[in-house]
C-alpha positions as semicolon CSV with decimal commas, in nm:
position;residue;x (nm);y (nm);z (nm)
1;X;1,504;-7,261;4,147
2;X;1,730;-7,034;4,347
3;X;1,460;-6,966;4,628
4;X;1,424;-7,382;4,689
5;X;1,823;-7,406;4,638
6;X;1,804;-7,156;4,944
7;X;1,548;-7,372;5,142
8;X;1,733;-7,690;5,094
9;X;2,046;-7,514;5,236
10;X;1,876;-7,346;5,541
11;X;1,732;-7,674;5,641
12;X;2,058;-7,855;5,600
13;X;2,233;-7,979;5,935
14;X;2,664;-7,962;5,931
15;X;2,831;-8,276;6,211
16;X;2,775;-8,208;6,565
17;X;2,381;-8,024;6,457
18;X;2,514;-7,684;6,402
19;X;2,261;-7,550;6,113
20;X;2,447;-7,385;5,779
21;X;2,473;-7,020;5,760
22;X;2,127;-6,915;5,650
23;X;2,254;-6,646;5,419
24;X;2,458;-6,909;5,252
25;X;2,521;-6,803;4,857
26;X;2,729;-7,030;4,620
27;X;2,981;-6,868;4,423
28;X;2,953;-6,813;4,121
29;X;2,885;-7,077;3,821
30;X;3,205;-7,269;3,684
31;X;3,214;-7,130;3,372
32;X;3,179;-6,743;3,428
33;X;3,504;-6,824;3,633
34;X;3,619;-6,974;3,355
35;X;3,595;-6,760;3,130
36;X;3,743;-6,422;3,361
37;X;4,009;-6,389;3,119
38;X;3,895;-6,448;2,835
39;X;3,586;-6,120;2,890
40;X;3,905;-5,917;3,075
41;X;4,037;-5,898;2,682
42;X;3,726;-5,807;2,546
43;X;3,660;-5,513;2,810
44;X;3,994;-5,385;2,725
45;X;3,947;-5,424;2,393
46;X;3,627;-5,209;2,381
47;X;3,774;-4,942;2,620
48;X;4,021;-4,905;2,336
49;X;3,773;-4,853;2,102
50;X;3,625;-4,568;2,325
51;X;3,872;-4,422;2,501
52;X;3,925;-4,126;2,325
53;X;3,510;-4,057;2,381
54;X;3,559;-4,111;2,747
55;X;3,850;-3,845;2,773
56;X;3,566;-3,581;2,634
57;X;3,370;-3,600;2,917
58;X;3,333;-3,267;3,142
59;X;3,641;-3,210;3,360
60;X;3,580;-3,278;3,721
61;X;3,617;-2,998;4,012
62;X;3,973;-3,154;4,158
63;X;3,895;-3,284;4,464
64;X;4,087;-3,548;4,600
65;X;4,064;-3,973;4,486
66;X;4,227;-4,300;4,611
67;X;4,163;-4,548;4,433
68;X;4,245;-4,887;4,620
69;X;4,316;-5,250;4,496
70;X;4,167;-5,563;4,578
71;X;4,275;-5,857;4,703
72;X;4,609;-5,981;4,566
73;X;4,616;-5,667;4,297
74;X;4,837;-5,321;4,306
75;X;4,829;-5,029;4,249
76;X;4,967;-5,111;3,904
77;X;4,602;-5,311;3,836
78;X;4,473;-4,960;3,871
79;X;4,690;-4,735;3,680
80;X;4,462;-4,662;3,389
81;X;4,160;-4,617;3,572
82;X;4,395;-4,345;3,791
83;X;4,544;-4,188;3,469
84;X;4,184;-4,164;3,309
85;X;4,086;-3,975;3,630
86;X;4,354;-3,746;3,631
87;X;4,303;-3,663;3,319
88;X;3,931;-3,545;3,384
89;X;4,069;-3,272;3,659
90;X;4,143;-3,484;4,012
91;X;4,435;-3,492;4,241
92;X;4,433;-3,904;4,209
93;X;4,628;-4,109;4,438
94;X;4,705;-4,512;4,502
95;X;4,708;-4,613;4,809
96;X;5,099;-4,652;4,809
97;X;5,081;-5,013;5,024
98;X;5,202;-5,269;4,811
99;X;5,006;-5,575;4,760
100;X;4,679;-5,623;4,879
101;X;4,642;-5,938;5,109
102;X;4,393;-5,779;5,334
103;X;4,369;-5,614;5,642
104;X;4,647;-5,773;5,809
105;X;4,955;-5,604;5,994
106;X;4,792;-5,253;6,066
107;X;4,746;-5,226;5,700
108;X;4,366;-5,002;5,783
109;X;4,593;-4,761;6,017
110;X;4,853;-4,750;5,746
111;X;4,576;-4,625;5,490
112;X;4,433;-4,411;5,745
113;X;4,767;-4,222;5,819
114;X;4,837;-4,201;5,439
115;X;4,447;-4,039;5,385
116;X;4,515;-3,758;5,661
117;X;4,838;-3,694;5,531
118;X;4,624;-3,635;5,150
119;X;4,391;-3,415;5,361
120;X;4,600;-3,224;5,478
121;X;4,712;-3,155;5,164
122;X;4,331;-3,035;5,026
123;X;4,155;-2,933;5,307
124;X;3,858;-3,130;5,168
125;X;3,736;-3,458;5,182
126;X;3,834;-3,736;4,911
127;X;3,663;-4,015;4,717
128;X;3,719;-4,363;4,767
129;X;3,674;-4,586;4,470
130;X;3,784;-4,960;4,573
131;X;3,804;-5,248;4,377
132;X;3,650;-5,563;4,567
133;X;3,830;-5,591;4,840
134;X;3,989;-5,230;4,798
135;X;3,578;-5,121;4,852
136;X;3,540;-5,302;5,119
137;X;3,804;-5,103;5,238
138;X;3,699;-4,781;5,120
139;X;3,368;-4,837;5,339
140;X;3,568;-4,929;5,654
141;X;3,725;-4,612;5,580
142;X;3,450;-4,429;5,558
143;X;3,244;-4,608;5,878
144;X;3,547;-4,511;6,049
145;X;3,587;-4,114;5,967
146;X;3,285;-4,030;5,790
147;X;3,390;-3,673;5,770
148;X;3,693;-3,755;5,584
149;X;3,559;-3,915;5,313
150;X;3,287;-3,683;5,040
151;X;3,155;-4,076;4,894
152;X;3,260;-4,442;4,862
153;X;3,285;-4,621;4,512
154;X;3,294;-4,966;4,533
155;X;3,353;-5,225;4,214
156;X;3,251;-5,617;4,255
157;X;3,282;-5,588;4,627
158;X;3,194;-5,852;4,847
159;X;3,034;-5,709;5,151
160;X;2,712;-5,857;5,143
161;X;2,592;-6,131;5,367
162;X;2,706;-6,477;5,232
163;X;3,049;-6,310;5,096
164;X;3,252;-6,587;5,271
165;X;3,060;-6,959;5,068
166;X;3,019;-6,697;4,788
167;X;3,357;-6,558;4,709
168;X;3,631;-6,817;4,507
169;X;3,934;-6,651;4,702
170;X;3,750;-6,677;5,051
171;X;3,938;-6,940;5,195
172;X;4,296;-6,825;5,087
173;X;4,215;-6,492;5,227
174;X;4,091;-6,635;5,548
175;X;4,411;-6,836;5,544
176;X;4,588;-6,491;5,533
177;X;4,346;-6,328;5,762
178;X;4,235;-6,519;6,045
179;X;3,916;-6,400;6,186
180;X;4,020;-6,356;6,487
181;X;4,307;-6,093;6,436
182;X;4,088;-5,877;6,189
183;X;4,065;-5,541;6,278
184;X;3,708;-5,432;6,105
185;X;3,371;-5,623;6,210
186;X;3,270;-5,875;6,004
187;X;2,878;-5,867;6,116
188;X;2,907;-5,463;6,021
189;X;2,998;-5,475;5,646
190;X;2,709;-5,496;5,502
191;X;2,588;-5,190;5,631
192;X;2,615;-4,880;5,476
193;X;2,873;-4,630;5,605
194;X;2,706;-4,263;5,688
195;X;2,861;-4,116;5,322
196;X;2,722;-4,153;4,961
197;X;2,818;-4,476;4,827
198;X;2,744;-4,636;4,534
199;X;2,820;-5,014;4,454
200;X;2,889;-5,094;4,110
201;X;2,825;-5,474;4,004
202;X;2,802;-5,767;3,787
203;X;2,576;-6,070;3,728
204;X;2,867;-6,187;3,497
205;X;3,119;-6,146;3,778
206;X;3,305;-6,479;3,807
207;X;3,491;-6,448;4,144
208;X;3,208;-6,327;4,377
209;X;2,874;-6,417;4,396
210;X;2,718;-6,034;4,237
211;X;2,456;-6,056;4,511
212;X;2,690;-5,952;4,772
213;X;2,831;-5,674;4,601
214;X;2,505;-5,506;4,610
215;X;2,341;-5,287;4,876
216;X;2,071;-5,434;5,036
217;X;1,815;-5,184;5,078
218;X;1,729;-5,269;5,415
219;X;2,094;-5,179;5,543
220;X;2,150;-4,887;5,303
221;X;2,116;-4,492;5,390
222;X;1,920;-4,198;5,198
223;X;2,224;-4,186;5,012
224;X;2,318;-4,547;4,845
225;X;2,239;-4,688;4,514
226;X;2,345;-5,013;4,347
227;X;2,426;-5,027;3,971
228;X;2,459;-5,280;3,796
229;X;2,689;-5,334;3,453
230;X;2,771;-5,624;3,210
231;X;3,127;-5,745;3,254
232;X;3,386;-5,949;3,443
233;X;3,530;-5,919;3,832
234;X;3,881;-5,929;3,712
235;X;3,808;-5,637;3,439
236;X;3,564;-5,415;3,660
237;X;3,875;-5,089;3,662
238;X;3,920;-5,155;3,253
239;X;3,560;-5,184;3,146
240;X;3,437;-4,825;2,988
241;X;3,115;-4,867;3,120
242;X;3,255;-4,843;3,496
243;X;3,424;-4,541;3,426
244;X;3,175;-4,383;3,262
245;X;2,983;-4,395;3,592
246;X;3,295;-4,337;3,828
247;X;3,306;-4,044;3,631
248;X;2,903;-3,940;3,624
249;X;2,923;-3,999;4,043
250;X;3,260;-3,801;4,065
251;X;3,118;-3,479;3,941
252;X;2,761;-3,471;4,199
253;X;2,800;-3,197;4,411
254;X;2,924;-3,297;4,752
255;X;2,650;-3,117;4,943
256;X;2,324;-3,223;4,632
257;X;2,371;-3,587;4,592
258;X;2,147;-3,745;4,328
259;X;2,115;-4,112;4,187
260;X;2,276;-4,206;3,869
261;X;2,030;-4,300;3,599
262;X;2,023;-4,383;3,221
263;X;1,777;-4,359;2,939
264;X;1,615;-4,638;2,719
265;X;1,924;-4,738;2,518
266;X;2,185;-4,674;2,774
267;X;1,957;-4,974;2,976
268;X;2,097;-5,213;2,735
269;X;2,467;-5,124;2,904
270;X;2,344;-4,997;3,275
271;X;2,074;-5,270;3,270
272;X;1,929;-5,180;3,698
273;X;2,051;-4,901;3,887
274;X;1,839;-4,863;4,248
């Protein structure tokens, strides 16, 4: 179904002759947009339930972590994922800009003065963990300085080809960001940066079509891995899962990087990680 939904779009002619975008994705269904909300209170609920399990894991070696918003969301929207972190050992930051309504207004130089200002305080380089827009970020970042930045996290981010037909907010943040005043390549995103990165998604993500938050292999380094988790877009920083591998990537050895896997029962949570 979905590969002759992709042939009747590629072969598809818009006014004037101009042929649709031939990595055209839909976003995603009706109802799992729908119904954001509704699985946001049930991830909370059952990081409640295992919070206090989460806050046993092994303390972390205190580098440095910025954990950035996406699109529309604070640094508020991120607290508990930054208080959950602190507690395991790191020097955890926000990124301290307000609102996130995209790369506008020399808000990527802003975030880039505010990082050197955090390395100068450590004298080592720092994590980026971004949610959806905030990753897409975080990889900018990291394309950018490479040697600033140890590895990139990235939650429901929409960097993949087809993000723009596939994302529900795509046209208000266009609106907000016209194309022609953005500061970061659009034709580069999907492409790895030259740091670890891992990209954290979810076929139940009802914002942004999940196939664009994951790294295509073909445009990925030695170093990338895509994992995949059951839960919302909206409640990707509050869902135990996700910080149960923020917090298995967080404590790899910056110099021995090694994938993330899971045994036979934890598939039924992690269900692909490659």
């Amino acid at each position: 179904m979905a590969t002759s939904r992709m042939a009747f779009f590629e072969g598809m002619q818009m006014p004037g002759d101009s042929p649709i975008d031939p990595h055209y994705l839909p976003p995603p269904a009706p109802w799992l947009a729908l119904t954001e909300p509704q699985r946001v209170v049930l991830e909370v609920s059952s990081l409640l339930a295992v919070r206090s399990l989460l806050k046993r894991l092994p303390q972390g070696d205190g580098h440095p972590i910025m954990v950035l918003p996406g699109f529309l969301g604070s640094d508020g929207y991120n607290a508990s994922l930054r208080r959950f972190l602190k507690g395991l050992g790191y020097a955890v930051y926000g990124w301290g800009l307000g609102t996130n309504f995209g790369p506008r207004g020399g808000v990527l130089e802003k975030l880039l003065e505010r990082i050197e200002g955090i390395l100068d305080e450590h004298q080592q380089p720092m994590t980026l963990i971004g949610h959806s827009l905030g990753g897409i970020f975080a990889r900018e970042i990291a394309r950018e300085v490479p040697s600033a930045v140890r590895q990139v996290i990235s939650l429901g981010s929409p960097f993949g080809r087809g993000r723009n037909s596939a994302s529900y907010p795509a046209r208000l943040f266009e609106a907000l960001n016209p194309e022609e005043e953005l500061p970061i390549s659009p034709e580069e995103l999907h492409v790895a940066p030259r740091v670890p990165n891992t990209a954290i998604y979810s076929r139940g993500d009802g914002i942004v079509n999940w196939q664009t938050s994951r790294q295509h292999r073909d445009f990925a380094n030695a170093q990338s891995q895509s994992i995949q988790v059951r839960g919302s877009h909206c409640g990707m920083t509050l869902n135990p899962v996700v910080w149960y591998v923020i917090a298995d990537r967080l404590r790899l050895d910056a110099a021995n990087w090694t994938p993330f896997t899971v045994g036979s029962l934890g598939k039924c949570l992690v269900p692909r990680h490659n």
